[in-house]
VOMINU-634000 format. One record per residue: x, y negated, z negated of N, C-alpha, C in turn; residue in three letters. Coordinates in steps of 0.05 Angstrom, whole numbers, plus 5000, padded with zeros to 4 digits. Layout:
N
XYZXYZXYZALA...
This chain:
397
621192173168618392083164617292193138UNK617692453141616692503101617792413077UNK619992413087621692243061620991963059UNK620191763083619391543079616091543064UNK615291653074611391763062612791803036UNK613591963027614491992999615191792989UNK616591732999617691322981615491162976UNK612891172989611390973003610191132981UNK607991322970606391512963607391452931UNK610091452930611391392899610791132889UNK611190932910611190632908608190582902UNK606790682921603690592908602390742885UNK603191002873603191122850604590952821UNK607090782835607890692803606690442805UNK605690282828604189962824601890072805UNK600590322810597390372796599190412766UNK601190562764601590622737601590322723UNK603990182737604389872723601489712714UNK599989752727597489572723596089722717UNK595789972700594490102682596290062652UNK598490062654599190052628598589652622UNK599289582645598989222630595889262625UNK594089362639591689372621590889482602UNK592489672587592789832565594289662550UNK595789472555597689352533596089102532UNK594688992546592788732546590188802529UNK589289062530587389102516588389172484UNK590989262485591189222458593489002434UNK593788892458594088642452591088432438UNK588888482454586288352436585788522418UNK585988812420585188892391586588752369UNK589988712369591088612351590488402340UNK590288212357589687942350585587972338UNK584088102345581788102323581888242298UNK584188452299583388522275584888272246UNK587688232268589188012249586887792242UNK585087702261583487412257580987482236UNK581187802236578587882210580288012191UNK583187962183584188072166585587952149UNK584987962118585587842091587687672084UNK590487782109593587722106593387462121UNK592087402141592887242160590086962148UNK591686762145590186532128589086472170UNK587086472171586186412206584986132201UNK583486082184581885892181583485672163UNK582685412156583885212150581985142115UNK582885042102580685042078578184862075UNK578684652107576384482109574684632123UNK575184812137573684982158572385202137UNK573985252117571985582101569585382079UNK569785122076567884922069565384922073UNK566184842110564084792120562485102123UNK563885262121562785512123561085712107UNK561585582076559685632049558185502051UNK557885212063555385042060553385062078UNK550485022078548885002093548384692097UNK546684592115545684322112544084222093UNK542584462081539484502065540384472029UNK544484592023544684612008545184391988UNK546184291962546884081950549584201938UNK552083981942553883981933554783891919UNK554984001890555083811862559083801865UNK559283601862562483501861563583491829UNK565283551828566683561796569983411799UNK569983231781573683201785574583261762UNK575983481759576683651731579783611736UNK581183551706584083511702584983741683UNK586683811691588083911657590683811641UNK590383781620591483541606592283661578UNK595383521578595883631545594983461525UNK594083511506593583441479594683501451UNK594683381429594883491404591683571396UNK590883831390588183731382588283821351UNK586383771340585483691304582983911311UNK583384161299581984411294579884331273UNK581184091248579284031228579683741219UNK578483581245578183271246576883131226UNK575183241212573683141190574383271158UNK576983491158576883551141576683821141UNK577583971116576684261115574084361094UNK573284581102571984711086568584521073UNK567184401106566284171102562784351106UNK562684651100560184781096559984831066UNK561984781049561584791022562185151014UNK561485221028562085521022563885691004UNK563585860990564985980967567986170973UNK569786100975571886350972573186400949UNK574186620944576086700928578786450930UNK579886370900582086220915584786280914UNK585886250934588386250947590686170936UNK593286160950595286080946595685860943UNK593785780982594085520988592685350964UNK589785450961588085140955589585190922UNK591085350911591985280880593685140888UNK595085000911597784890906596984620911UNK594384630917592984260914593684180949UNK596084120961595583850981594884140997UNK595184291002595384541021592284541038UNK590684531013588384531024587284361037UNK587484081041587383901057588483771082UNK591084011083591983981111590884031133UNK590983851156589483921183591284061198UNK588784201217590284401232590584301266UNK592884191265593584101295595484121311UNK594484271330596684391353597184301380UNK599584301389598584181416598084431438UNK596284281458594784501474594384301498UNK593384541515591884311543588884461543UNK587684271551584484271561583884191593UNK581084171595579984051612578083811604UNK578683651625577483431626575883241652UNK573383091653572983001671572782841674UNK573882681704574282451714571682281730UNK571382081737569581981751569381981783UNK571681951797572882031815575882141829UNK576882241850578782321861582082151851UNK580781981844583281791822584181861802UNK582181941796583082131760584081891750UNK583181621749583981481723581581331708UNK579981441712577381351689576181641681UNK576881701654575681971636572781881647UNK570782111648568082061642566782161619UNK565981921608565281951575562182261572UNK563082411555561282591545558082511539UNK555982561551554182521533553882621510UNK552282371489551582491459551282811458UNK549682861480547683141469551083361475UNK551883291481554483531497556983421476UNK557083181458560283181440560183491425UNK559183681420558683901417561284101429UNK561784041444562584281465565984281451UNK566484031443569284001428571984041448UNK573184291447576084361462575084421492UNK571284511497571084691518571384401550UNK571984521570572684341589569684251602UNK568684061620567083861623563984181637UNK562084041629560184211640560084261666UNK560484471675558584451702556584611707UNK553984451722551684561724551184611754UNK549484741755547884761794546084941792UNK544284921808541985091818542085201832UNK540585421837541185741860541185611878UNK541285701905542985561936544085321933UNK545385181908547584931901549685081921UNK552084891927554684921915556184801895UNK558484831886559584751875563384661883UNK563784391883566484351892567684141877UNK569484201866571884211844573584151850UNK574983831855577683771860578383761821UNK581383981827582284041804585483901805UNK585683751782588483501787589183791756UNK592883751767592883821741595183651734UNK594583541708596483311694598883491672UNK598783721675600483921657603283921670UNK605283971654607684121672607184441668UNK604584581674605484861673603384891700UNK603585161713603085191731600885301722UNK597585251735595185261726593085331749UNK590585451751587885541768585585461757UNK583385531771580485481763579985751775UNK579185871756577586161759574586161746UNK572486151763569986161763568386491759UNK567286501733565986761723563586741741UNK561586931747558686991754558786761793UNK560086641799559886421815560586641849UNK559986501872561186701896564086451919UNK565686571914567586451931568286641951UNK570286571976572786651985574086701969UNK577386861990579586811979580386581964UNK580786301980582286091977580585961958UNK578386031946578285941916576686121907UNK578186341895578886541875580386401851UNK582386331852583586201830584986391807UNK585686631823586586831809588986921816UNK591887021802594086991822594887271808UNK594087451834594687721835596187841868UNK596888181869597088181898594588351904UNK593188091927590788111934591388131977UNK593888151976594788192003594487952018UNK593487702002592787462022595687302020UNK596187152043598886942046596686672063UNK599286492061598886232076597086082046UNK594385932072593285822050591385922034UNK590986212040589986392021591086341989UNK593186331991594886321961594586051946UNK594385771963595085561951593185591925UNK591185671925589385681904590085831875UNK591586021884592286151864595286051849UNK595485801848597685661838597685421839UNK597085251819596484971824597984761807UNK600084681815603284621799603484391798UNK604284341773605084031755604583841774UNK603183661769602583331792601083451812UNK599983661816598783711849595583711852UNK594083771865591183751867590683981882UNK588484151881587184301891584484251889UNK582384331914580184351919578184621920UNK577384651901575284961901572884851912UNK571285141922568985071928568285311922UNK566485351906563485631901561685561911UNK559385771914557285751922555485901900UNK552685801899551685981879548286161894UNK549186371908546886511910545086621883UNK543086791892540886901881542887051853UNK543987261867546187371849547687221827UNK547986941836549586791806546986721783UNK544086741795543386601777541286761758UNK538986721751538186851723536887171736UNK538087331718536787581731534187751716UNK532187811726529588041715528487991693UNK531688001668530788001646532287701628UNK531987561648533487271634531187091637UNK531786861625529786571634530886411656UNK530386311655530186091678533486011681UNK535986051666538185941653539086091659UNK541686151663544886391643546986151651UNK548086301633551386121626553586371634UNK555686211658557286291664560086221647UNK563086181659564785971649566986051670UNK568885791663571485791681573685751670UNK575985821681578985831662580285821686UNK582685851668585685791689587086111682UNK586786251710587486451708590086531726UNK591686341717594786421723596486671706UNK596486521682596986761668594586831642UNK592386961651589486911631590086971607UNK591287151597592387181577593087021551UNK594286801560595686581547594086281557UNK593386321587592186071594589485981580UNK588086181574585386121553586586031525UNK587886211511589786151477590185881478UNK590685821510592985481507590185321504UNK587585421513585185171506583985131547UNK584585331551584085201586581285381593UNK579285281580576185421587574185211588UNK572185291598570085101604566985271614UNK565085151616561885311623560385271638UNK559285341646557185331679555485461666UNK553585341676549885331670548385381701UNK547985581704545785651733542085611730UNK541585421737538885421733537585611760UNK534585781748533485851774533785651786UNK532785821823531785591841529185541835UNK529085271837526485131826525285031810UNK527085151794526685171758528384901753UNK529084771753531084531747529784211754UNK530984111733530683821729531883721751UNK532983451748534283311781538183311766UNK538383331739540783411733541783611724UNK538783901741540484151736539584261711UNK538784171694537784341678534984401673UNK534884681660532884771674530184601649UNK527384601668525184471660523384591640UNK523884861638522885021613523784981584UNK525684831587527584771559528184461551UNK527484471517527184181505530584111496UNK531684241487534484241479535984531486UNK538484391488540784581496543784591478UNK544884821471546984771460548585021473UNK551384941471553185151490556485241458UNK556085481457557785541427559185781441UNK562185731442564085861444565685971423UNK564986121409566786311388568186401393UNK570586321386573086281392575386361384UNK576786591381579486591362581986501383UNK582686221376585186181387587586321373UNK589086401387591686571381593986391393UNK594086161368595785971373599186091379UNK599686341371601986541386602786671412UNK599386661423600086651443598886511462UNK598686191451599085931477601785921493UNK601185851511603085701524605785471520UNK604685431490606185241470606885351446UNK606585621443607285701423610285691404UNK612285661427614585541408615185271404UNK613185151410611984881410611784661387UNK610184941380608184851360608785121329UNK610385241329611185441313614285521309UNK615085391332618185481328618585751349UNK621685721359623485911370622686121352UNK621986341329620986471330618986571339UNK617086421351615586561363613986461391UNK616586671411615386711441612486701445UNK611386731474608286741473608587071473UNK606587031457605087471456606987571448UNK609587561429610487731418610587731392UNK609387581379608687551348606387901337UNK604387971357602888141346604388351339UNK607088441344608488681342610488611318UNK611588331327614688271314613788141287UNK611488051284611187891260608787871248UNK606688101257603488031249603187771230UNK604787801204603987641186603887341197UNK606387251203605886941220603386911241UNK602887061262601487091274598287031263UNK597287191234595287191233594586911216UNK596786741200596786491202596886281218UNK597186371245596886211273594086251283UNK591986451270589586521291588486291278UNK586686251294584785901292581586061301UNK579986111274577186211277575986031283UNK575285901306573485671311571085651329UNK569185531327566885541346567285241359UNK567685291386567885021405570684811397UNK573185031389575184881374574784791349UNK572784801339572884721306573084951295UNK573284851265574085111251572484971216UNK571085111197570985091169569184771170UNK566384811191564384681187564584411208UNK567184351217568184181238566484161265UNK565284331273562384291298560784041283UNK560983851308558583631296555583791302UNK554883701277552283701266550083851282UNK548684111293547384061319544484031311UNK543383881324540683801314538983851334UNK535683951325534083951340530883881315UNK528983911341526483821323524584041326UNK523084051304521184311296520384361322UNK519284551329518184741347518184591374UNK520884531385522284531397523284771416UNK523084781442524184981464526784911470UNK529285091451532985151453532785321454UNK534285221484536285511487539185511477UNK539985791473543185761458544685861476UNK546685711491547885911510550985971495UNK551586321477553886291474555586491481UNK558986451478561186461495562386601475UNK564586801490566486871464570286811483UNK572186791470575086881481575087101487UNK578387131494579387421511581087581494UNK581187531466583087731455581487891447UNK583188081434582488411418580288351403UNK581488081382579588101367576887871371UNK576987811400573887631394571187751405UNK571188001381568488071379566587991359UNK564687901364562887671351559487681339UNK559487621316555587681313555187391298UNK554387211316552787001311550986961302UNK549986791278548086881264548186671258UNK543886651254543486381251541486401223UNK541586221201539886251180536786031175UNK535586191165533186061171531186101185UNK531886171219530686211244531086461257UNK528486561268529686671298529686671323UNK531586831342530686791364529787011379UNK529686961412528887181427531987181446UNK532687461450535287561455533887701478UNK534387751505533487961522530488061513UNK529087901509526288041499525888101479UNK528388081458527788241431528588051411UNK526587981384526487901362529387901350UNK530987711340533987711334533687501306UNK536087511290537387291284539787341279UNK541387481294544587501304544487591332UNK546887641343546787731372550087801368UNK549987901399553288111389554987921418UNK557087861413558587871439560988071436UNK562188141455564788281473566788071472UNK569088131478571087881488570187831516UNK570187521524569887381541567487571555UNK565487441535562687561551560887291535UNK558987291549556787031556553687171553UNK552187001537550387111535548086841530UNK545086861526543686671525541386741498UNK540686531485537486631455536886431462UNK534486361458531986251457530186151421UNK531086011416529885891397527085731396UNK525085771381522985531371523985521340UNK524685371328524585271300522685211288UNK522885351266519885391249520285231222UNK522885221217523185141190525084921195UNK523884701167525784491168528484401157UNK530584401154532284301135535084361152UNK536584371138539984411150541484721140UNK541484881161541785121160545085281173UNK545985511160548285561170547985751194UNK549785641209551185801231553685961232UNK554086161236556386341233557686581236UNK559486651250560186911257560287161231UNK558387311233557887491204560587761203UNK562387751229564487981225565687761199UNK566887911175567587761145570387621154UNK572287751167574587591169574387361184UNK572487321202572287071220569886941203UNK568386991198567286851167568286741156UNK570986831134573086751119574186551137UNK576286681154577286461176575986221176UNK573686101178572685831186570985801211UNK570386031213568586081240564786061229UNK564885761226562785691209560785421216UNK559285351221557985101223555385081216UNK554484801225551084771208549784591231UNK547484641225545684531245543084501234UNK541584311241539684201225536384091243UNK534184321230531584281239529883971223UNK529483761252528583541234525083531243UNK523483491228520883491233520483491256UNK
């Protein structure tokens, strides 16, 4: 009899153990599965689902169909040296045809389409042929979104990386290890013939802050390999108007004219095409070590892709409300003092007629024009001066 009590006493001791541990292994069995369903690695959601999840009903969703596309482009389409400006002369311009050669490389850009077909370009307005190499505007207002089917027509593998803007993972557009897999990643790789879909959102935070106006200028690139992906020509600009502050196409209502100037040193060495367009000597990014000298005959001092007065014409009228929204690249050397003659502006509150940029930094002036006639524009560091980092623009009554 005790030995059976004992059997019996054991038997209902290990049923309680069994169904304490399956409830110990059931309970952490859900821990697993929430932390996986709130965790970075595990793509849980679908990319139509993290969509609907940036958008409100209240918000507006400005649509973009952006391509990237190779080109030959013409650095100096009209010609060189078309500000008249004085240099010492050269090698080149003594040897006569030298100086009249154009400078044309091939590169890829951005471009925009009309719709999801991508076979009708959408033509530039007048006021924006300005922008030259930079890729298609995009604008939005604080609680906008913004969504970007990006075609890319390249054979190189390419992103849309959005400055100042708020995304997810799955459009980041940045290809690092960020610990995300599945369709976390598709974004961060967007390969020859294929399409991807971004979506930003633009809160309070993207748009003008304390000491700005109504405006700031962001920008976007292809940040596969950033390095080389900007050099190759793959940038473009975003315009945040306050909320409220905006016309019905986004730009803001405090302002009579707008112009957008990207000062630029392309480092045609290190495009993406650099043995392309220069020869098997020279790999991308290894000319600054192995060969400065070629190299610094490959840099292209240009504002908006032009170079040596090549920016069409920018015009505005006397006392006139422009704003200037400008841009610089990502190398060493695109540090920049813009300078405008004739006029000034207002910089952050303060009386200017130059302003400073950083590499790949963005900034905004404020112009009224006081004086009339056709005046130079130009980066005052001397070597990008020299270079052709030069244009004109003209106050008409």
């Amino acid at each position: 009899m005790k030995i059976r009590s004992r059997l019996l006493h054991a038997s209902r001791s290990l049923r309680r153990r069994l169904v304490l541990c399956g409830v110990v292994i059931f309970l952490f069995a859900v821990m697993i599965c929430m932390s996986r369903a709130q965790s970075p690695q595990i793509a849980a959601t679908s990319h139509t689902e993290t969509l609907h999840q940036m958008t409100t009903p209240r918000s507006v969703v400005r649509t973009y169909y952006i391509a990237a596309e190779e080109v030959d482009w013409d650095y100096t389409p009209r010609g060189r040296n078309l500000t008249g400006l004085q240099h010492l002369e050269s090698a080149e311009s003594e040897s006569g045809g030298g100086a009249l050669k154009h400078r044309i490389y091939h590169k890829a850009i951005f471009r925009e389409y009309s719709d999801a077909t991508f076979r009708t370009i959408k033509l530039r307005p007048s006021q924006w042929e300005h922008l030259g190499i930079l890729g298609p505007l995009i604008r939005a207002e604080v609680g906008d979104s913004v969504r970007v089917v990006f075609r890319n027509n390249t054979h190189l593998t390419l992103t849309l990386h959005p400055h100042g803007l708020e995304y997810l993972k799955n459009a980041e557009g940045s290809a690092y290890s960020d610990v995300t897999i599945g369709n976390l990643k598709a974004d961060d790789h967007v390969g020859p013939g294929t399409t991807f879909t971004y979506l930003w959102t633009v809160p309070e935070s993207s748009g003008p802050g304390p000491l700005d106006g109504s405006s700031v200028i962001w920008m976007y690139h292809s940040s596969f390999l950033p390095e080389f992906d900007l050099n190759t020509g793959l940038i473009g600009p975003i315009l945040i108007t306050a909320r409220g502050k905006s016309r019905a196409d986004g730009s803001p209502a405090d302002v009579d004219r707008e112009f957008i100037t990207d000062f630029a040193i392309f480092d045609e060495t290190s495009s993406l095409f650099s043995e392309r367009n220069i020869g098997r000597e020279a790999p991308p990014g290894l000319l600054r070590a192995t060969n400065p000298a070629l190299r610094e005959h490959h840099m292209l001092y240009s504002i908006n892709g032009f170079v040596e007065g090549n920016l069409p014409l920018l015009q505005m009228k006397k006392n006139e409300r422009v704003r200037w929204y400008l841009l610089s690249n990502n190398n060493e050397e695109d540090v920049h003092d813009p300078h405008w003659h004739g006029q000034t502006l207002l910089s952050y509150h303060m009386r200017a007629d130059t302003v400073f940029l950083d590499p790949l930094s963005m900034t905004v002036a404020d112009m009224i024009p006081e004086r009339e006639g056709t005046w130079l524009f130009h980066c005052h560091v001397s070597e990008h001066y020299k270079g052709g980092m030069v244009a004109l623009f003209q106050v008409l009554p």
